[in-house]
N, CA, C and O of each residue as an XYZ file, in Angstrom:
444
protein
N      58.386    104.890   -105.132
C      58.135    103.798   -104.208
C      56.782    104.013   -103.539
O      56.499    104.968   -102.815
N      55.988    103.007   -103.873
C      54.637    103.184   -103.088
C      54.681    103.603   -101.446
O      55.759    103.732   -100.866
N      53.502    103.782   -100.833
C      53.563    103.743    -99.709
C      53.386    102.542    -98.865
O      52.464    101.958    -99.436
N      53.750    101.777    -97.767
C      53.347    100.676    -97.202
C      51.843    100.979    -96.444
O      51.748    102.053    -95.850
N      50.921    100.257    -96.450
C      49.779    100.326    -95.497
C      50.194     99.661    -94.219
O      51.218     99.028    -93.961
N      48.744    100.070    -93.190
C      49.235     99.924    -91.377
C      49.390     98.634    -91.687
O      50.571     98.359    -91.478
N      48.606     97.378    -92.211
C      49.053     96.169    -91.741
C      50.373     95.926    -92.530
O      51.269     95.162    -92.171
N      50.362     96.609    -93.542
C      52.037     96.057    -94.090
C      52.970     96.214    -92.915
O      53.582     95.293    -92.376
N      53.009     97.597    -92.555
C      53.773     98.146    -91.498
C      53.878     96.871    -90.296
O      54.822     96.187    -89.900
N      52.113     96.941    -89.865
C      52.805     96.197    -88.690
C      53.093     94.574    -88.445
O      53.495     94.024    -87.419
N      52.754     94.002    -89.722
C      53.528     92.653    -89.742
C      54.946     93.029    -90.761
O      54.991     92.316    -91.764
N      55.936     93.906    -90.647
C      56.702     93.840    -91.096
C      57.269     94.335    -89.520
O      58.403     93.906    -89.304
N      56.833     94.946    -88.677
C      57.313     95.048    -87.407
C      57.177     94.373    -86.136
O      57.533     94.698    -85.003
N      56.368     93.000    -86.749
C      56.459     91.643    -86.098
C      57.539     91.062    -86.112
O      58.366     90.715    -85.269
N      57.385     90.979    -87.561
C      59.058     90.295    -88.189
C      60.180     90.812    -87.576
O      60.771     90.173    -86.705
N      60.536     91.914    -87.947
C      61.753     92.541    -87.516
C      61.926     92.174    -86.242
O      62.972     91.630    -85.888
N      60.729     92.477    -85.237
C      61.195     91.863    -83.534
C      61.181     90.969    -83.752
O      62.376     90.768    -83.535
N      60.670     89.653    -84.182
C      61.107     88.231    -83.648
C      62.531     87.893    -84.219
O      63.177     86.956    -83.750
N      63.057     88.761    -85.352
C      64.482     88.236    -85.873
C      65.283     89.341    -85.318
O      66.431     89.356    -85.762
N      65.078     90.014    -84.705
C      66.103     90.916    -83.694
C      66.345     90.135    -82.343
O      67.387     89.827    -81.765
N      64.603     89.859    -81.950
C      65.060     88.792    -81.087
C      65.793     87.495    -80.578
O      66.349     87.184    -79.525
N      65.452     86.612    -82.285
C      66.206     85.696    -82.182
C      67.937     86.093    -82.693
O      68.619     85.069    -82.697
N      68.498     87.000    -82.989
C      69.538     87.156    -83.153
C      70.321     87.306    -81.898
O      71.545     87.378    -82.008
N      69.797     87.360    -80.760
C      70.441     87.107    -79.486
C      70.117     85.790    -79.106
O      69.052     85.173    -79.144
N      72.080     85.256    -78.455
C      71.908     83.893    -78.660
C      71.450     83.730    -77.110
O      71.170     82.550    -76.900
N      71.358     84.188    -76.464
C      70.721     84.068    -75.127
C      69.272     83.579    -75.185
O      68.867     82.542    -74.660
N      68.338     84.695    -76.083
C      67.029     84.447    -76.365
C      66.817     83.536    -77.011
O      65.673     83.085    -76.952
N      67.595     83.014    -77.712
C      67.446     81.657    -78.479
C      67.401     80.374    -77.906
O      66.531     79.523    -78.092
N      68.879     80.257    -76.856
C      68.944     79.533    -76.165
C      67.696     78.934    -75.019
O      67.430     77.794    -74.636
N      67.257     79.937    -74.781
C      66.240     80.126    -73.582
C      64.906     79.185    -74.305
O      64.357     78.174    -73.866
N      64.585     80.152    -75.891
C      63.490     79.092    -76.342
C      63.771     78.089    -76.990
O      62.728     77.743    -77.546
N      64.895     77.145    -77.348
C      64.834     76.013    -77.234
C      65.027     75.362    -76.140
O      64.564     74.222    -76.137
N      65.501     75.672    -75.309
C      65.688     74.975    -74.076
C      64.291     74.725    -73.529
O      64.317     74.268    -72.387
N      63.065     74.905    -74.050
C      61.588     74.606    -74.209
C      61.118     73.847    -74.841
O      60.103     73.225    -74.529
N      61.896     73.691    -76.127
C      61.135     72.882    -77.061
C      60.445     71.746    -76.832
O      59.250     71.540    -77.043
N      61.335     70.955    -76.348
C      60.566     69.063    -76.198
C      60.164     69.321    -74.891
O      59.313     68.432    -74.860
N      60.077     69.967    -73.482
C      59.655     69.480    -72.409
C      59.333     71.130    -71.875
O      60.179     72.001    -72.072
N      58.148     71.407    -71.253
C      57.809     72.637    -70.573
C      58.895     72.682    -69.525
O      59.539     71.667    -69.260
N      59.045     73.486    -69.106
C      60.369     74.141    -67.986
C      59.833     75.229    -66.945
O      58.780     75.781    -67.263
N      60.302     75.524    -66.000
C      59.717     76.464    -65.232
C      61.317     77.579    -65.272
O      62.439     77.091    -65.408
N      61.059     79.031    -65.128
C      62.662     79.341    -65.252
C      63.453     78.966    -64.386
O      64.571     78.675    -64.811
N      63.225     78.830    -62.959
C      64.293     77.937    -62.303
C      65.596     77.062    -62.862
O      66.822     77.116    -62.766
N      64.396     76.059    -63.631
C      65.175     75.163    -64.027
C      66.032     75.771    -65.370
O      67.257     75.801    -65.477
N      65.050     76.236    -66.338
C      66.038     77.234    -67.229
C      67.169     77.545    -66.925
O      68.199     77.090    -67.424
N      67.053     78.575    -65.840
C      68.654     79.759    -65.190
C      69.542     78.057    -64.884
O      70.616     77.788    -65.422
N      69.202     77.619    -64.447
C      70.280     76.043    -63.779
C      70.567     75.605    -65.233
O      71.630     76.045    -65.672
N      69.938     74.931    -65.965
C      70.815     74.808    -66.801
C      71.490     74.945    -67.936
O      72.209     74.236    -68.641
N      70.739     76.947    -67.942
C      71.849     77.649    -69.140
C      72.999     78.136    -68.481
O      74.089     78.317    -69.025
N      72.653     78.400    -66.970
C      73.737     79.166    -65.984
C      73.428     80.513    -66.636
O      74.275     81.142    -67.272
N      72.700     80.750    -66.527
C      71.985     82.385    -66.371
C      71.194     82.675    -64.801
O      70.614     81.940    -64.003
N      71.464     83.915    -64.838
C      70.956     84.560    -63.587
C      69.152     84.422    -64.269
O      68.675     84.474    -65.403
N      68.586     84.232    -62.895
C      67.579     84.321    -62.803
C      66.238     85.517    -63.548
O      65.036     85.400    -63.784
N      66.887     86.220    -63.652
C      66.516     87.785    -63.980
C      66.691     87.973    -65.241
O      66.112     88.934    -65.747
N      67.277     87.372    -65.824
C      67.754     87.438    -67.396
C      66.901     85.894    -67.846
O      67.003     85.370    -68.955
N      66.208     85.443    -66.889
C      65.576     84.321    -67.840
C      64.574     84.831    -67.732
O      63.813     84.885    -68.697
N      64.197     85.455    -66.335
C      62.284     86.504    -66.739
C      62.695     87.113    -67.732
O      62.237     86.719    -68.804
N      63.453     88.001    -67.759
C      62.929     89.092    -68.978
C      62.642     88.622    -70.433
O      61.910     89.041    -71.329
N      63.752     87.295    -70.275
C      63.697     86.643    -71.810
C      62.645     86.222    -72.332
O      62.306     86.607    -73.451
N      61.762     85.149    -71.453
C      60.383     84.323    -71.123
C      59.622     86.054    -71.232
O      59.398     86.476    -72.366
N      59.360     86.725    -70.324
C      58.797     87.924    -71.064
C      58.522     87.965    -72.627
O      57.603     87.596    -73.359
N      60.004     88.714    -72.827
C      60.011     89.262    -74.217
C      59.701     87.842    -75.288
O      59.119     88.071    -76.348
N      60.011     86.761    -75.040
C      59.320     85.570    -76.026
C      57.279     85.213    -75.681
O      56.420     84.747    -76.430
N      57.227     85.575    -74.619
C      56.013     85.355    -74.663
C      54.907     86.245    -75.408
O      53.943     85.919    -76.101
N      55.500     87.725    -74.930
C      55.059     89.047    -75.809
C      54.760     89.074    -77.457
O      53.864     89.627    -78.095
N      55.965     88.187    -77.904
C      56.254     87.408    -79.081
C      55.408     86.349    -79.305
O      55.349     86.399    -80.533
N      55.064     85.892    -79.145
C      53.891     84.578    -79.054
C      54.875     83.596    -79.338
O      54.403     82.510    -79.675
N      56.128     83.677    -79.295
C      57.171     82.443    -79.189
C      57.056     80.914    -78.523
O      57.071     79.750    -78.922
N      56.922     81.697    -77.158
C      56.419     80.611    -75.762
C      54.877     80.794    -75.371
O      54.221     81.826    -75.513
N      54.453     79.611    -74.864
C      53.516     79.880    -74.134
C      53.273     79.304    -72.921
O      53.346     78.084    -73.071
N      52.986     79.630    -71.637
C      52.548     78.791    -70.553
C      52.270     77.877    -70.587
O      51.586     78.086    -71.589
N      52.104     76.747    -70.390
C      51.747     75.251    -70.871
C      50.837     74.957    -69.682
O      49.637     74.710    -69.803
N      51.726     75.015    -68.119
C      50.828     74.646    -67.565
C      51.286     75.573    -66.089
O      52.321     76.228    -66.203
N      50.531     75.642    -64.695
C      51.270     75.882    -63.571
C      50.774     75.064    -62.315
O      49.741     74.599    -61.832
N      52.132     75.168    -62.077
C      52.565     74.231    -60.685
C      52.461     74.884    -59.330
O      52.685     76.093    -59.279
N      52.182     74.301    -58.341
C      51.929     75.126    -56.807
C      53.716     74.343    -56.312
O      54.029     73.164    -56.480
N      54.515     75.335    -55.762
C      55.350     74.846    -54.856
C      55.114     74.609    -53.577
O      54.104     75.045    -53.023
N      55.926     73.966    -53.028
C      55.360     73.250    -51.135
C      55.213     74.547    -50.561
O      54.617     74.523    -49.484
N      55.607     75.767    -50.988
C      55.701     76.920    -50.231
C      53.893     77.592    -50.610
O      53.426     78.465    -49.878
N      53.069     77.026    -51.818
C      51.717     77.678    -52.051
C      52.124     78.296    -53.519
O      51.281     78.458    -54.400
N      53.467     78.610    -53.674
C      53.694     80.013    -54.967
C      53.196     78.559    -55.894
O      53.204     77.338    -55.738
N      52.696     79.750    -57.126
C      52.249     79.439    -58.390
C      53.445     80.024    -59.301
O      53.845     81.173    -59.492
N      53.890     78.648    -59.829
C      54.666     78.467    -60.944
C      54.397     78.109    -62.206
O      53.665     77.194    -62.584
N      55.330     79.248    -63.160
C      54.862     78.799    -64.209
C      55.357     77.773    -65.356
O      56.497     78.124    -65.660
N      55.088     77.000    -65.878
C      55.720     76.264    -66.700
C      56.042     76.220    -68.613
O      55.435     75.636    -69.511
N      56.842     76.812    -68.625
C      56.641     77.467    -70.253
C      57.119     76.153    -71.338
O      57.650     75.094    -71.003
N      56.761     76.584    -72.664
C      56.864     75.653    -73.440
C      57.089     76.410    -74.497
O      56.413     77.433    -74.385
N      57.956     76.405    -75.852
C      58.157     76.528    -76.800
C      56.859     76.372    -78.160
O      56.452     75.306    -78.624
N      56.385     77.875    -78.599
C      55.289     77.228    -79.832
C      55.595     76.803    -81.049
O      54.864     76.397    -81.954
N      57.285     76.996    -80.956
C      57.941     76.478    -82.615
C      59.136     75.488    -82.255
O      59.875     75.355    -81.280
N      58.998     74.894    -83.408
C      60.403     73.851    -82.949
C      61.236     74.350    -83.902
O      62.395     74.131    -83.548
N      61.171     75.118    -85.311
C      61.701     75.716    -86.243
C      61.739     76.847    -86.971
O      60.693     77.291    -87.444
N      63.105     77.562    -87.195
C      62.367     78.798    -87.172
C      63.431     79.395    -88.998
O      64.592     79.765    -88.819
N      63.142     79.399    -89.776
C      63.929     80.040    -91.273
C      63.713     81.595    -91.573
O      62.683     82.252    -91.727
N      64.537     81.805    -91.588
C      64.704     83.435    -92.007
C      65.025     83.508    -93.577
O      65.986     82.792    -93.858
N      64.524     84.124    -94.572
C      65.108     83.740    -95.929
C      65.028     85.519    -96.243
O      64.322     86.305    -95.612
N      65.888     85.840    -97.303
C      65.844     87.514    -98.142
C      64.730     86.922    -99.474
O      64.847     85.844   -100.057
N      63.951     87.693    -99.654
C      63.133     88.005   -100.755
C      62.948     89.216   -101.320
O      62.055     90.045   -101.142
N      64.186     89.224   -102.235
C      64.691     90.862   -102.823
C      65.499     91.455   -101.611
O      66.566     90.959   -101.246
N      65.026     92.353   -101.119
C      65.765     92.819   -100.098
C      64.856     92.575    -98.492
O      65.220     92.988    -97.391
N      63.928     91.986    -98.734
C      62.813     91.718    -97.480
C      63.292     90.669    -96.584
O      64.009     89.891    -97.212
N      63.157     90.325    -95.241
C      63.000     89.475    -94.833
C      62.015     88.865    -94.485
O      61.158     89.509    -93.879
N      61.787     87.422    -94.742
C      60.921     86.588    -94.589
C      61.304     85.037    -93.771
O      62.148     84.196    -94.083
N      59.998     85.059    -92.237
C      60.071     84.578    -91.417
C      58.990     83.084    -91.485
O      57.779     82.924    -91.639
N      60.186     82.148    -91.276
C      59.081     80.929    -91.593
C      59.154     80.398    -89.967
O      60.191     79.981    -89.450
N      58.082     80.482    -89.400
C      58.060     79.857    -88.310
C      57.039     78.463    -87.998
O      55.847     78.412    -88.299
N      58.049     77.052    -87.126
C      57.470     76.236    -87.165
C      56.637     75.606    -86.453
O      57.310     75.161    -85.523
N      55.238     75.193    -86.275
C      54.958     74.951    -85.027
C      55.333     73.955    -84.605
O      55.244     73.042    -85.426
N      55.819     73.622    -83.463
C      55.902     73.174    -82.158
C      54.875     71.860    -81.897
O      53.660     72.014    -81.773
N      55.395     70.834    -81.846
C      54.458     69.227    -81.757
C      53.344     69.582    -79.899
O      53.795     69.852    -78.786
N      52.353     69.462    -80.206
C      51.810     69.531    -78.863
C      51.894     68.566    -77.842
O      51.865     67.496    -78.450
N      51.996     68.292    -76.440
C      52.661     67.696    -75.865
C      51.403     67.017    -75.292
O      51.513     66.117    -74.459
């Protein structure tokens, strides 16, 4: 068996995190609940009924991912800067090729 080179390696360890990631249905939930309209997590946690804290980390770990991206931010009456996230795929296929996985990701209509 040959050896893999660094970029084999590290887009094969892209892959693996974004389909580890999306295999939690929490994290999933979170980035479609982006898709058609930017969201701030507020509104997220309200209406997945997730704690607040579990929608940062998620929005984190998808942004890290280049999943989501900031779209835009909002000032609340209080001055805070909010952020408003948006979904960069609207579709996402996982397929086996031999024993590989292969990640088809879709972009996301710009708003």
């Amino acid at each position: 068996m040959a050896l893999s080179n660094i970029i084999q390696l590290s887009e094969f360890d892209v892959t693996q995190k974004i389909i580890e990631s999306l295999s939690n249905v929490c994290t999933r939930a979170v980035l479609f609940s982006v898709k058609k309209e930017s969201k701030d997590a507020t509104q997220i946690a309200e209406e997945l009924k997730l704690s607040i804290s579990t929608v940062y980390k998620t929005l984190s770990a998808l942004e890290d991912l280049g999943l989501i991206e900031v779209q835009k931010f909002i000032f609340s009456s209080e001055g805070k800067k909010i952020k408003k996230y948006r979904s960069r795929i609207r579709k996402v296929e996982i397929t086996l090729d031999n024993t590989e996985p292969v990640l088809h990701l879709h972009p996301n209509k710009k708003v």
